[in-house]
N, C-alpha and C positions, 0 to 999 in steps of 0.2 A: 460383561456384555457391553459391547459397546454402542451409544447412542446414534441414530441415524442423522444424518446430516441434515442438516433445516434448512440451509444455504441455496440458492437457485441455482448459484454458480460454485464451483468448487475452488477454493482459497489455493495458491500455489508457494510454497517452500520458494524464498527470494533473500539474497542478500544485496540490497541496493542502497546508496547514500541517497541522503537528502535535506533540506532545509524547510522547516515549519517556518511561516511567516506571519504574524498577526500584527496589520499597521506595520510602524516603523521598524517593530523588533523582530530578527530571525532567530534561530537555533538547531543546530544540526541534528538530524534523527537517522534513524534506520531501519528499513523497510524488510520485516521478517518475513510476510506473508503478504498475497495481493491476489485481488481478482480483478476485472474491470470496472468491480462496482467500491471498492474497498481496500481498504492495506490495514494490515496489523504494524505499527508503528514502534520502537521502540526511544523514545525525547527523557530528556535531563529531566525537562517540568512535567508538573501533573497539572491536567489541562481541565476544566469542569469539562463534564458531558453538556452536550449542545454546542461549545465554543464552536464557532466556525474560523478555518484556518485555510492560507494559501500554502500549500504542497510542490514544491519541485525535487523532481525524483529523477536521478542520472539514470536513465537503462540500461544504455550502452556508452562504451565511452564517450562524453564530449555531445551526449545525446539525449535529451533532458525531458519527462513531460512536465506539464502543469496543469494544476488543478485546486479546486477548491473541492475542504471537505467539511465534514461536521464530524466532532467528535460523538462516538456515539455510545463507546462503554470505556471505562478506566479498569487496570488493576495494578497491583503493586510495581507489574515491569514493563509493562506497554497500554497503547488505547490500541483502539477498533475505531478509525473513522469513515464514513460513509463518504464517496464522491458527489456531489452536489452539480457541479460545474465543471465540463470540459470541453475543447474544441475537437471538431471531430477529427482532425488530425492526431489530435494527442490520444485518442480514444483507438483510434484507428492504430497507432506505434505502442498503445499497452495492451492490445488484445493480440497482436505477433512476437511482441515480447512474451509473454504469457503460454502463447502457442509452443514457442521456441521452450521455452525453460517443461515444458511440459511432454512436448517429444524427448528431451535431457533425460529427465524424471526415467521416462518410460525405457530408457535405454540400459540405466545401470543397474548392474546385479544386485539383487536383494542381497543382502549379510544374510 
């Protein structure tokens, strides 16, 4: 049986580059999953829960948003962080992205 979704928003299937940034130090990541409130990240490090970190995420080529998050669960191959901070432009280019990848979704044959 599968568990109902708790989520407000529903997580979308994303393969996106990106760069974690805390202070001085960056680290390249990979964005598995996203909503406009969150992304399932996939980083080298293991980050504590609560760090908060600056997020740039390529969408489209050459087309980037930013955002600050907070880490907000760990496990062995990715976190869960929560978006904290964003402009409403960038907010505004991940909610069409999002749209887009979701009409996708909705277009391919089931296996």
């Amino acid at each position: 049986m599968k568990n109902a979704e708790l989520r407000s928003e529903p997580r979308v299937a994303v393969s996106c580059c990106g760069i974690l940034r805390l202070g001085d130090n960056a680290a390249p990541c990979h964005i598995q999953n996203m909503c406009s409130r969150g992304f399932l990240i996939r980083a080298a490090k293991d980050l504590p829960v609560g760090r908060v970190l600056h997020l740039t995420c390529e969408l489209y080529a050459g087309c980037s948003v930013e955002c600050t998050v907070q880490v907000r669960h760990v496990n062995r191959d990715c976190l869960g962080a929560r978006v904290i901070e964003i402009s409403d432009d960038d907010r505004l280019l991940c909610r069409r992205f999002l749209a887009e990848q979701q009409a996708a979704a909705a277009e391919r044959p089931v296996p």
